[in-house]
LUMLO-544227 format. One line per 4 residues: number of its first residue (from 1); for each residue x, y negated, z negated of N, C-alpha, C. Coordinates in Angstrom, 2 decimals. Each point is the difference from the previous one (the first is absolute). Layout:
BEGIN
NUM	X Y Z X Y Z X Y Z ~ ...
***
This chain:
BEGIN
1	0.83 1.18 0.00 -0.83 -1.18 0.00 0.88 -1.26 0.00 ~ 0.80 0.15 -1.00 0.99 -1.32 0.18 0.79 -0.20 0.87 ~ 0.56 0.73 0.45 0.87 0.47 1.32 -0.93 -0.67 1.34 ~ -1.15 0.72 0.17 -0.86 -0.77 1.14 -0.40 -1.40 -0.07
5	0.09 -0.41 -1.14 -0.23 -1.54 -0.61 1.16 -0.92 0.49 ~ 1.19 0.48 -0.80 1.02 -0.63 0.43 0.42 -0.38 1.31 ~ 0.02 1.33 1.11 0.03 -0.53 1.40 -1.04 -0.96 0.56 ~ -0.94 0.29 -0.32 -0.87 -0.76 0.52 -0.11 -1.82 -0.56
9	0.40 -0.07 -0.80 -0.18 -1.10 -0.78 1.45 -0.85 0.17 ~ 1.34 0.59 0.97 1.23 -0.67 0.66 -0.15 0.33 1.81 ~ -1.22 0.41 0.13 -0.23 0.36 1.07 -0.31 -1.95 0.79 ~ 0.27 -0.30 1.61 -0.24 -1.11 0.08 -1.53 -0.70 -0.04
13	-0.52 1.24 -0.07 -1.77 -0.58 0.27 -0.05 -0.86 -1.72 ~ 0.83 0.74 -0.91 -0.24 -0.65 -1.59 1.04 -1.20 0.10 ~ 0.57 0.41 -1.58 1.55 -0.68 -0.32 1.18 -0.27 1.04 ~ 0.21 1.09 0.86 1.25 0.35 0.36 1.31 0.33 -0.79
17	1.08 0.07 0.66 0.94 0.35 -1.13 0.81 -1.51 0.40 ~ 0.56 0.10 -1.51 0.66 -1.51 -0.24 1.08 0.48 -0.60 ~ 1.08 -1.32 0.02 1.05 0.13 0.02 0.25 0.57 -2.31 ~ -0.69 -0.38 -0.33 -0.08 0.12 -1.33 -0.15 1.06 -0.52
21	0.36 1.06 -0.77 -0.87 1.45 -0.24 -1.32 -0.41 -0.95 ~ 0.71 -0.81 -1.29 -0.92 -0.57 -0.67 -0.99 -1.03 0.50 ~ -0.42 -0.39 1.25 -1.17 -0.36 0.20 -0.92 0.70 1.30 ~ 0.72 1.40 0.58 -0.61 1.21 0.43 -0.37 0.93 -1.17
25	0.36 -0.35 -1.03 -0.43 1.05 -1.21 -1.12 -0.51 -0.68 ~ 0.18 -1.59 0.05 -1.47 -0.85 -0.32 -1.09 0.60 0.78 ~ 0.22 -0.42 1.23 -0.73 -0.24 0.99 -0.92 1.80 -0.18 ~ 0.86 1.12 -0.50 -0.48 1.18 0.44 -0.76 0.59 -1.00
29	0.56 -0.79 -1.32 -0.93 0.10 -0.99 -1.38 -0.93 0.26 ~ -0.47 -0.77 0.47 -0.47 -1.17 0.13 -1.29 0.61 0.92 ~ 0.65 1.04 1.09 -1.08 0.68 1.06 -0.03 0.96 -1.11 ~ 0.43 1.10 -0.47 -0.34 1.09 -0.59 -1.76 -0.33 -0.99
33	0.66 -1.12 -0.84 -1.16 -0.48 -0.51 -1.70 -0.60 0.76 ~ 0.53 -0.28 0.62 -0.98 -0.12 0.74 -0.86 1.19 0.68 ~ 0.95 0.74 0.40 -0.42 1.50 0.43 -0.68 0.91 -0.69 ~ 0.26 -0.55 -1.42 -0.57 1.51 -1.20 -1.48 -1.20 0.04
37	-0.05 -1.15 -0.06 -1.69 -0.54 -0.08 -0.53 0.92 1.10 ~ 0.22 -0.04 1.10 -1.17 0.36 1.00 -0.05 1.72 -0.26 ~ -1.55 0.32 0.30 -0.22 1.03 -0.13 0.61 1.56 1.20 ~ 0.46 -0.73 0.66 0.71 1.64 0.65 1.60 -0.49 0.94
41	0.57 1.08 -0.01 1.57 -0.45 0.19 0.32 1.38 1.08 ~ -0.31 0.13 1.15 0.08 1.08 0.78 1.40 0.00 0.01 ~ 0.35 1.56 0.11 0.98 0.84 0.11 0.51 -0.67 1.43 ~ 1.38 -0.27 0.67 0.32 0.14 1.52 -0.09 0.72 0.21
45	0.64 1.37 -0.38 0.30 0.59 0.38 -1.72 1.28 0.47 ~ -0.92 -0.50 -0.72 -0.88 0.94 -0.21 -1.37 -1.08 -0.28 ~ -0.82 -0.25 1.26 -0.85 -0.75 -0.39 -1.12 0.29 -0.62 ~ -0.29 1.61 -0.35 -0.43 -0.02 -0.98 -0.12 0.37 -0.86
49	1.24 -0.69 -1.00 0.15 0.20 -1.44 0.44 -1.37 -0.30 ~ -1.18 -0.48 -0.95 0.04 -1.09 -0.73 0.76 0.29 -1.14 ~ 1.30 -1.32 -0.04 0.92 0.26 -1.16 -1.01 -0.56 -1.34 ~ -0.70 -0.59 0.11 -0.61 -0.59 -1.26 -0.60 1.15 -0.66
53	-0.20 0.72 0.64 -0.64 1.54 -0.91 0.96 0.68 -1.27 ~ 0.58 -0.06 0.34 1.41 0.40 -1.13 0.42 -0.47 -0.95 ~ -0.56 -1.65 -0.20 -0.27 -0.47 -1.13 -1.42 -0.94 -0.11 ~ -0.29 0.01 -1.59 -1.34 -0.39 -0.35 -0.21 -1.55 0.08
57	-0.55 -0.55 0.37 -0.34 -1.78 -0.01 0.58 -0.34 -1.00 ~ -0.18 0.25 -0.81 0.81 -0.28 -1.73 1.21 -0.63 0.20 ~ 0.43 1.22 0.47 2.04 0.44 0.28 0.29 -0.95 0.76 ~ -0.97 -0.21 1.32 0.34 -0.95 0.73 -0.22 -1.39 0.15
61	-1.10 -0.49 -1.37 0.09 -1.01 -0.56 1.11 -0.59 -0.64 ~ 0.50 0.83 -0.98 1.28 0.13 -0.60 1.23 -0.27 1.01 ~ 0.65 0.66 0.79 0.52 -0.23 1.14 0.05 -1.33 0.66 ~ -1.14 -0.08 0.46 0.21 -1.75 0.29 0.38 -1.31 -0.83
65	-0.80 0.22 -1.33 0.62 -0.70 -0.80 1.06 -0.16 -0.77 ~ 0.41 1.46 -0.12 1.64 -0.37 -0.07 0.98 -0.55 0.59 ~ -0.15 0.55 1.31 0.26 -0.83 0.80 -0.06 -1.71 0.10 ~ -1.35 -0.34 0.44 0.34 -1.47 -0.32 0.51 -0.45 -1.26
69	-0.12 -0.10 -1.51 0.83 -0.07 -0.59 1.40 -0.21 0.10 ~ 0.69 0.93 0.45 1.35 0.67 0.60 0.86 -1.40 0.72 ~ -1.18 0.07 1.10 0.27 -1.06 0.94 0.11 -1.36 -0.06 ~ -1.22 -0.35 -1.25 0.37 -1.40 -0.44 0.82 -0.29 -1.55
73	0.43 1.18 -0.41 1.15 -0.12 -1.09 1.14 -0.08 0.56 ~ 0.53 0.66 1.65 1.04 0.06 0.35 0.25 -1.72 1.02 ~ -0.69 -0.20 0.36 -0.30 -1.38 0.66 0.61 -1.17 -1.62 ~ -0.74 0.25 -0.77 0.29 -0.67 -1.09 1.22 -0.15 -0.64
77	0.52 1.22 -0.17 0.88 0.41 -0.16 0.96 1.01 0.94 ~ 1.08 -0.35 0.58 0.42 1.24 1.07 0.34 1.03 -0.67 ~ 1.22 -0.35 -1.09 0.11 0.88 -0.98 -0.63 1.40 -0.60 ~ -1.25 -0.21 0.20 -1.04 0.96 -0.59 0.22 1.54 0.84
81	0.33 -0.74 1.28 0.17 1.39 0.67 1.05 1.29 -0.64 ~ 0.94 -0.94 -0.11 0.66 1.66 -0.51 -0.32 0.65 -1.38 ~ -1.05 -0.74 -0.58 -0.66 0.90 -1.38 -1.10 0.73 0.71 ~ -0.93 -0.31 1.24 -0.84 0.76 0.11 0.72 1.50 1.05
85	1.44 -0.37 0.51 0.46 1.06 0.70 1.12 0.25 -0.60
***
């Protein structure tokens, strides 16, 4: 799931990739979150198997909001990153 997120989200139709890692790592956290709101996240490889099945709305409530969090503590602070990795 994250793996298909990530390309897609440095892919040029999104973000693209930039010269920064840390603001392709924003940027991929930034789509991921967004991705766990909407209700279905098709497989590429397999259109039909919805990745959202595998985890519960809950999880993927959770997920997003960690995420943003993440994103605007590290904006705030750059620093923050290497405590959350």
């Amino acid at each position: 799931m994250i793996e298909q997120c990530v390309v897609a989200a440095l892919s040029e139709d999104n973000f693209g990739i930039h010269a920064s890692p840390t603001e392709n790592l924003l940027n991929s956290m930034d789509f991921i979150s967004k991705k766990m709101e909407q209700k279905n996240l098709i497989d590429i490889a397999n259109s039909n198997n919805n990745l959202h099945d595998k985890i519960t709305d809950i999880q993927r409530g959770y997920i997003s909001n960690q995420f943003q969090r993440d994103i605007k503590r590290i904006e705030g602070n750059p620093r923050y990153i290497k405590e959350i990795f």
